[in-house]
C-alpha positions in Angstrom: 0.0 0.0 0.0 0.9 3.4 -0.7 2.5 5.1 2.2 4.0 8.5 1.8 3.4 11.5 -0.3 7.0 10.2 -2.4 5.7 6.9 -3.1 1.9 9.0 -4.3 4.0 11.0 -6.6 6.3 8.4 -8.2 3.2 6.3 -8.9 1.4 9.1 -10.6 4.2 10.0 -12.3 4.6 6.5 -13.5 1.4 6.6 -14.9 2.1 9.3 -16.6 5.4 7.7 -18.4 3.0 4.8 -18.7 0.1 6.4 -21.0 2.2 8.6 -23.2 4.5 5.4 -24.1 1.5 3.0 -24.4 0.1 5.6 -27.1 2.8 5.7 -29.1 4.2 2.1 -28.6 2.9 -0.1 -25.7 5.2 -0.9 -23.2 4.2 1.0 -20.1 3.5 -1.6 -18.1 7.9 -2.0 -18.1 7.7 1.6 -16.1 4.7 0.9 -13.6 4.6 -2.5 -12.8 8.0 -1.9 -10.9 7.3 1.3 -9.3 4.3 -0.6 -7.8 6.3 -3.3 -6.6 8.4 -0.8 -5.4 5.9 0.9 -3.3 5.5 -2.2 -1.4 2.3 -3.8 -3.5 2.2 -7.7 -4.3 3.0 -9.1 -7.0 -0.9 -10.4 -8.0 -2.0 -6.5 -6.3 -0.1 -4.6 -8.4 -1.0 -6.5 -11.6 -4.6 -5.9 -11.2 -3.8 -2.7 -9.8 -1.7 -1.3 -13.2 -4.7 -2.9 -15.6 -7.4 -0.9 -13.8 -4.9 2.3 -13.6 -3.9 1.9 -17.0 -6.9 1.4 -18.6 -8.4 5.2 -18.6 -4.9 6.0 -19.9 -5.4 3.8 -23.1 -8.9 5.4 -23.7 -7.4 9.0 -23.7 -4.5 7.7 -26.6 -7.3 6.2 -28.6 -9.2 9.6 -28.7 -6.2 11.2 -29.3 -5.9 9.3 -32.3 -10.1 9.4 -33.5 -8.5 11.1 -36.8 -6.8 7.8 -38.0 -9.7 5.7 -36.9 -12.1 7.5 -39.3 -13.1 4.5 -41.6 -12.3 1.8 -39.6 -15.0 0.9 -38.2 -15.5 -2.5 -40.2 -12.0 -3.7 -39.3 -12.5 -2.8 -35.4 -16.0 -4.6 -35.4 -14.1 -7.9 -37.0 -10.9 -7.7 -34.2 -13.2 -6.5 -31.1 -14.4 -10.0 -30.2 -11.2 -11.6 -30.7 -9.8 -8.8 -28.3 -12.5 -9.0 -26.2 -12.6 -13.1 -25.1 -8.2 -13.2 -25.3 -8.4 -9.9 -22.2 -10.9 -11.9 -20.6 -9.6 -15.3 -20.3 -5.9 -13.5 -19.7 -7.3 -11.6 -16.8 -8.5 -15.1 -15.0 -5.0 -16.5 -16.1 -3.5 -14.1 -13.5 -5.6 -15.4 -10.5 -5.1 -19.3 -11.8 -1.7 -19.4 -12.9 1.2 -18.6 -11.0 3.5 -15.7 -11.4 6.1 -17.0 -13.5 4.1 -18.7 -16.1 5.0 -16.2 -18.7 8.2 -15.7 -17.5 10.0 -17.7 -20.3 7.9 -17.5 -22.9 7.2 -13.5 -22.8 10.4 -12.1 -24.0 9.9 -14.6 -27.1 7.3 -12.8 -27.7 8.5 -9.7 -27.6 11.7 -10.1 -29.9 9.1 -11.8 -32.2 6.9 -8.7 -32.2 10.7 -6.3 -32.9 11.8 -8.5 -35.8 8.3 -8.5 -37.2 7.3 -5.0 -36.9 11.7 -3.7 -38.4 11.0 -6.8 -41.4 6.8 -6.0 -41.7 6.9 -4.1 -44.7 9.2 -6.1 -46.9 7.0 -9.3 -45.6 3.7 -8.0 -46.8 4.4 -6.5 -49.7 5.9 -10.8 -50.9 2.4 -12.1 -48.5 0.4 -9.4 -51.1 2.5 -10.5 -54.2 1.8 -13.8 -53.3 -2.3 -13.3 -52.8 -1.6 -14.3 -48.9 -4.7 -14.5 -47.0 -5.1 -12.1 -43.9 -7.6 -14.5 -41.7 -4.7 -15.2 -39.6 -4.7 -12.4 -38.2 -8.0 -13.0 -36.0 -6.5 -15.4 -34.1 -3.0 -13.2 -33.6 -5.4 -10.6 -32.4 -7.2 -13.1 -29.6 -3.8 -14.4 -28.5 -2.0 -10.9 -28.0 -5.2 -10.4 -26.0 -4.9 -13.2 -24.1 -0.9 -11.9 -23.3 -2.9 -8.4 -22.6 -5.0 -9.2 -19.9 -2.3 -11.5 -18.3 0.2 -9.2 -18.1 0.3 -6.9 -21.3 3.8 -5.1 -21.1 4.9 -4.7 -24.9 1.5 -6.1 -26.2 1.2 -3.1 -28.5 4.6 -4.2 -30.2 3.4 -7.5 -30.8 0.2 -5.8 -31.8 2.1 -3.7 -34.3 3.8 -6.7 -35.5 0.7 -8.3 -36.8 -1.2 -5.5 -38.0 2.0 -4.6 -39.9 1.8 -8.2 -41.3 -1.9 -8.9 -41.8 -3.3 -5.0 -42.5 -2.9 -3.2 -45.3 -3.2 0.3 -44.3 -0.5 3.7 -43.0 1.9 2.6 -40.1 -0.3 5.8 -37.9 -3.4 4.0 -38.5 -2.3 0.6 -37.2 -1.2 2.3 -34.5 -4.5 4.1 -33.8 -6.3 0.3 -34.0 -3.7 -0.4 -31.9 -4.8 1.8 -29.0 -8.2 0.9 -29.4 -7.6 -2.9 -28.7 -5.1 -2.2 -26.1 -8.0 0.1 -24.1 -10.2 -2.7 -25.0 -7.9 -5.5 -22.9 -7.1 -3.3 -19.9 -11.1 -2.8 -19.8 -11.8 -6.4 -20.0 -8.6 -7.3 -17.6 -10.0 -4.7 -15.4 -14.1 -5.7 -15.2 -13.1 -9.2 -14.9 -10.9 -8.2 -11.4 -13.5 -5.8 -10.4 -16.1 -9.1 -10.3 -13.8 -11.6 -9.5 -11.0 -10.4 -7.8 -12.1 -6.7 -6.0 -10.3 -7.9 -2.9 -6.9 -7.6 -4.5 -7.8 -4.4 -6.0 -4.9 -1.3 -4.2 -7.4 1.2 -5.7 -5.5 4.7 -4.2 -2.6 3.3 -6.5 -5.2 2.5 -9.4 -6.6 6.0 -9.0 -3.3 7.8 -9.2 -2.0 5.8 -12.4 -5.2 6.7 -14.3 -4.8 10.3 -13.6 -1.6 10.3 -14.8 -1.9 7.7 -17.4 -4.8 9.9 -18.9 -2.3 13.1 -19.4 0.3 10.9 -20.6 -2.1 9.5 -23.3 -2.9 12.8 -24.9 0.5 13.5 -24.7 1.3 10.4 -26.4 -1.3 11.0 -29.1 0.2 14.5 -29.6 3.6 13.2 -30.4 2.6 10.0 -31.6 1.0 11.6 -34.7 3.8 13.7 -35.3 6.3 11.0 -35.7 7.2 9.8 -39.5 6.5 6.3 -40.3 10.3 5.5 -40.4 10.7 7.3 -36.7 7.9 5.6 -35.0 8.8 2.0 -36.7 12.1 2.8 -35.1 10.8 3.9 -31.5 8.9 1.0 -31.3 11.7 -1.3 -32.0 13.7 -0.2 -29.4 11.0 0.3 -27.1 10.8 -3.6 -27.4 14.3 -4.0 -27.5 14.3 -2.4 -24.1 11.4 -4.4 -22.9 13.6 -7.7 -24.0 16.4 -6.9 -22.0 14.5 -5.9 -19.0 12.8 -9.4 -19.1 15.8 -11.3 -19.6 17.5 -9.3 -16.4 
């Protein structure tokens, strides 16, 4: 539990970090998962904790981005379910699994998501030549989601990754689906504890990382936007990079 005025402030500024790097990549679970370890919360606590706190955050990037979503409204109504029953049955992996069930197999994950999203462009344009078909891409979708409402650091790269692959549209409007999903799976994640798991809930620390994950998600969106295609393939390559070697260590 939070403690001191200190600890308050590192949270919300965590959350902060958290929405503004979610928006433009997804990883900023790697920023306030340990800050709420480090404030003294369980391991299970702050993991429901961060999905709740993050979750207002991810709404406030996706609005930021309601520009690129114009005329994507057929594509989010096909990936919604898929997103919708993987954050649900990763939420009820946290309370049934232990901790370190992941442990091995996320930074796999994650260093698939980096190759796929710095090789995605070159690898669709020979899946297009080739009439490659994109139904694959539902089940990506449910998986990632399933990853999301487990734990979800760095499920926006993956995310990436297989829009990159399987969608044929501008690097800034992957990303804006992106958001959308990702809000999506922290709001699953987060009902499912609510019912299920309220108990576990530190809701002062849930409260201060969706203030601040909130203004870092229109600060995300603001940047985010900005960044050429080239920049923010790079950023989010060594955003999950980053996330790799923090897994490892």
């Amino acid at each position: 539990m939070i403690g001191s005025v200190g600890e308050a402030v590192a949270v919300f500024l965590a959350g902060i970090a958290a929405g503004c790097i979610n928006t433009i990549v997804g990883s900023g679970t790697l920023i306030t998962f340990p800050v709420l370890l480090a404030v003294g919360l369980p391991p299970v606590t702050a993991n429901v904790s961060n999905s709740l706190g993050l979750f207002p955050g991810s709404l406030s990037g996706s609005w930021g981005y309601r520009r690129e979503l114009a005329g994507q409204g057929r594509r989010l109504r096909w990936l919604i379910p898929a997103t919708t029953l993987g954050g649900i049955a990763g939420a009820l992996l946290v309370l049934l699994l232990p901790a370190s069930a992941f442990g091995e197999v996320v930074p796999v994950l994650i260093g698939l998501g980096v190759l796929l999203v710095a090789f995605g462009p070159m690898i669709s344009r020979r899946l297009r030549l080739h009439g490659g078909s994109n139904r694959w891409v539902w089940p990506a979708v449910l998986g990632t989601g399933v990853y999301g409402g487990y734990f979800g650091a760095a499920q926006g790269v993956i995310l990436m990754a297989v829009f990159g692959l399987g969608v044929d549209d501008t690097l800034q409007r992957q990303n804006a689906l992106k958001n959308v999903l990702s809000a999506l799976v922290n709001f699953v994640a987060a009902v499912v504890f609510i019912i299920v798991a309220v108990d576990r809930v530190d809701w002062r620390a849930a409260g201060l990382l969706a203030v601040g994950a909130v203004i870092g998600g229109q600060v995300g969106a603001t940047v985010g936007r900005r960044l050429s295609p080239i920049v923010l393939r790079a950023v989010i390559i060594i955003v999950g990079t980053i996330a790799i070697v923090a897994f490892v260590r």
